[in-house]
Steps between C-alpha positions, in 0.01 A plus 500: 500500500765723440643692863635807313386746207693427137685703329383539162378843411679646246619911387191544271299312752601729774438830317152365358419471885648853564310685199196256538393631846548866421331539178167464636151634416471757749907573371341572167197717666790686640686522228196699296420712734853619580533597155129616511604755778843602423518465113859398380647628777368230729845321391629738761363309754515161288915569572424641887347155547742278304748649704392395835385188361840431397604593838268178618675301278863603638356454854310130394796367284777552767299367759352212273894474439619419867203271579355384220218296685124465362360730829586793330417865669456266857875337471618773401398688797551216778924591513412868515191552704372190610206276445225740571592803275539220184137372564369886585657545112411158309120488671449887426714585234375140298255289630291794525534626185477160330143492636342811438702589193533155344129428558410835304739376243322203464103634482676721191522189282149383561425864424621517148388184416144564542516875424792527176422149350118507588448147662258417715634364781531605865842711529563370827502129355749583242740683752520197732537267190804727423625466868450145520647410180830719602486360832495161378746544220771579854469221591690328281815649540732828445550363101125529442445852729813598268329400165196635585645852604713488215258456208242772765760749472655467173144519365400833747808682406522412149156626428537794675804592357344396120166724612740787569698464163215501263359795680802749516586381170144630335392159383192470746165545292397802800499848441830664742379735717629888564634497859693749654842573308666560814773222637405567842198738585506446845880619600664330815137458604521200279692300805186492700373191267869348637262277687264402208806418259610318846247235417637419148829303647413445860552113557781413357676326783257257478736265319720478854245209680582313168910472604494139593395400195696768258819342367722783563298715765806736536544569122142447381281693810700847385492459147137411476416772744708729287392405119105480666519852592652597180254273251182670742613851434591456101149302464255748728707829300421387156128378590499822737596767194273284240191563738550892536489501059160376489346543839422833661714556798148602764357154380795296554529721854150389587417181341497163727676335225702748301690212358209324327390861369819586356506164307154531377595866370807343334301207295176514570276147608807326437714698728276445786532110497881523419506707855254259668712172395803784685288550786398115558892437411609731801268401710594123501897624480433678832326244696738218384750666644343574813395155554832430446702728662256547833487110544881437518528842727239297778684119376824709651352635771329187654860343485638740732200487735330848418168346295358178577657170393305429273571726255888309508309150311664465123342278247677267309627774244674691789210748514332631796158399481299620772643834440409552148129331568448745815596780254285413260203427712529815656436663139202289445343624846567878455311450130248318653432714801525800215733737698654531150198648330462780798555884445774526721718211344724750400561655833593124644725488174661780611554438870629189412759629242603803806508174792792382138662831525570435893618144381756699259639731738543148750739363201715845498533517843620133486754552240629782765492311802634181290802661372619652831395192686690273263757695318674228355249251389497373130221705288434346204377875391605804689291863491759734329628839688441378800111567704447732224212327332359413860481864607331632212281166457383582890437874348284409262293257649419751749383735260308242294338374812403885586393573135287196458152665350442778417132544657549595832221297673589162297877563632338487825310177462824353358678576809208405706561150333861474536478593883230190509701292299843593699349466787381107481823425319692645818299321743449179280888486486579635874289204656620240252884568549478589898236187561522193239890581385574602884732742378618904590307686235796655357786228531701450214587145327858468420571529157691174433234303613292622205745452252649193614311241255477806214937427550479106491286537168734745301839262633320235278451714207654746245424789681767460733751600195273796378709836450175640745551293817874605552597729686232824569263439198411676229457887520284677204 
């Protein structure tokens, strides 16, 4: 049994995993409906978004940079707040989310198989096959999670991207549409659907848990981040403007699936199974990199005593086992238990994805604390103009988080949520670091003690010569 995570993830394999877990189903709902509300100007708030998303990946890549450990969000945090903030922000900010969100993800692709493709099966049946399979296919190692996210996301994007083309370039067999000939209807009011174009790149730091097994975490974690967020805007703009030419802006606004609409106005029967192979495709890109991601985040966690041991046990391909089948069980249950098929899935969704926004404003803060705490460290990747990005990323979570829905009394229930779910991450984490760890809630771990074996790997390979480990890394 191996003792220690290989290295053999790839660039491509890295940004499949970055795109894979953003462009999801309820990415493409939001996608629709943004341009459903705001017309072409929603790209307004497509850039807003991008923006502070790119902010993320300044804050993730610099910190994935000076410890680039498979904990993620948690290490991270453990030099700059201590052990209890980083479990507050991996249990809230992913575990969370992972269930409620992930497990909604999953019922969608039992969904269209039994509603677009008409076969008579139970939906629930086909959405744990789809977990299972993906669960099982982890197992295996990082090669196999990285062909199977490859070929996911290569086939997602492409087919967006080829949807798109043949409908801005007139070749679909629908009949456009006469929309409003105004770029942006809705003036700077257009910025209040910041927080629904939010949703279209949030989750791209989810390639950081994969550093121990990325061959060079401090070139390829940035990049990927970088060319994901990039490759997610250029693919959900030319889908985005092909929808408004054939769809009418109130149905996209209202629909539940604006996506699958907006293909089916572009080409008829055949457009709705080309966008229900897309959905099924997203779907299984998003959990496979959940299952992924999530399981190496608890694998690092039960090493340094915050989860229980368990979770530490590799199989014989290096992969943590336990953490990847607890993952995957816990979809299973929430399909089973049909939490997923509720009316108020998409208020969990949503207090899980505000419990991520506290998790992002965590990483900022540690980037600040970080560079004034250890001013002279080695970053592979370094946040240009100093806390710039940091300030304004804090900013704008804050005003995502307070413009998260529109309807005043689901914005209530979300925040009911997020108090509930804050509130048992807080005292989850408070009793486990104060009574199992035995340790003050907010004491820091040295930072050379989590980089020390990161060190002894890269003195026994080429990255030790690499332009981007000398001197203060590499500023963009």
């Amino acid at each position: 049994m191996s003792k220690q995570l290989i290295r053999s993830l790839g660039l491509w394999g890295a940004v499949a995993t970055a795109v894979g877990i953003v462009v999801s189903s309820s990415a493409l709902v939001s996608l629709g409906q943004g341009f459903g509300i705001g017309g072409k100007g929603f790209i307004i708030a497509m850039l807003f978004a991008l923006f502070l998303n790119l902010c993320v990946a300044f804050s993730f890549s610099e910190l994935s940079g000076i410890i680039p450990r498979a904990g993620g969000i948690n290490h991270f945090t453990l030099p700059a707040m201590g052990p209890f903030v980083g479990m507050v922000a991996v249990i809230s900010g992913y575990v969370l989310v992972t269930i409620f969100a992930g497990s909604a993800e999953a019922a969608i692709s039992g969904f269209i198989v039994t509603e677009v493709f008409s076969v008579k099966i139970n939906p629930v049946l086909v959405s744990i096959v789809v977990v299972l399979f993906l669960g099982i296919s982890n197992l295996f190692g990082v090669k196999v999670f990285s062909w199977t996210q490859t070929i996911l996301t290569t086939l997602l994007i492409g087919s967006t991207v080829t949807l798109g083309i043949i409908g801005l370039t007139g070749n679909a067999t629908g009949t456009p549409v006469t929309n409003t000939l105004d770029f942006n209807p809705m003036g700077w009011g257009v910025l209040s659907l910041t927080a629904l174009a939010f949703w279209l790149f949030v989750g791209v730091e989810f390639v950081t848990p994969l550093a121990e097994e990325i061959k060079k975490p401090k070139i390829y974690i940035p990049l990927s981040m970088i060319l994901g967020l990039v490759i997610i805007f250029i693919a959900d703009l030319i889908f985005g403007f092909a929808s408004i030419k054939y769809a009418p802006l109130e149905g996209l606004a209202e629909s539940a699936s604006p996506h699958v609409d907006a293909a089916k106005a572009m080409l008829g029967d055949t457009g709705l199974i080309w966008m229900g192979i897309v959905t099924i495709l997203a779907t299984s890109s998003t959990l496979n990199t959940l299952i992924s991601s999530i399981s190496r985040m608890l694998y690092a966690m039960a090493l340094e005593g915050q989860m229980p041991k368990v979770f530490s046990k590799l199989n014989r391909w290096g992969i943590p086992w336990v953490a990847i089948l607890f993952m995957s069980l816990l979809f299973v249950f929430f399909l089973l238990i049909g939490i997923t098929n509720s009316s108020s899935i998409t208020t969990f969704i949503l207090a899980g994805c505000l419990c991520w926004m506290v998790a992002y404003i965590i990483a900022h803060l540690n980037v600040i604390i970080l560079r004034l705490k250890y001013p002279n460290i080695k970053r592979g990747f370094k946040s240009p103009f100093g806390f710039t990005f940091q300030i304004i990323g804090i900013i704008g979570m804050l005003y995502v988080i307070f413009n998260i829905f529109p309807d005043p009394t689901i914005k209530m229930n979300i925040y009911t949520y997020t108090i509930i779910f804050l509130t048992l991450t807080v005292v989850y984490s408070f009793c486990w670091v104060k009574f199992v760890m035995k340790k003050r809630i907010f004491e820091t771990t040295p930072i050379e003690v989590l980089t020390s074996h990161t060190e002894e790997e890269e003195g026994e390979s080429e990255q030790l010569n690499s332009p981007i480990n000398e001197g203060k890394g590499v500023n963009i």
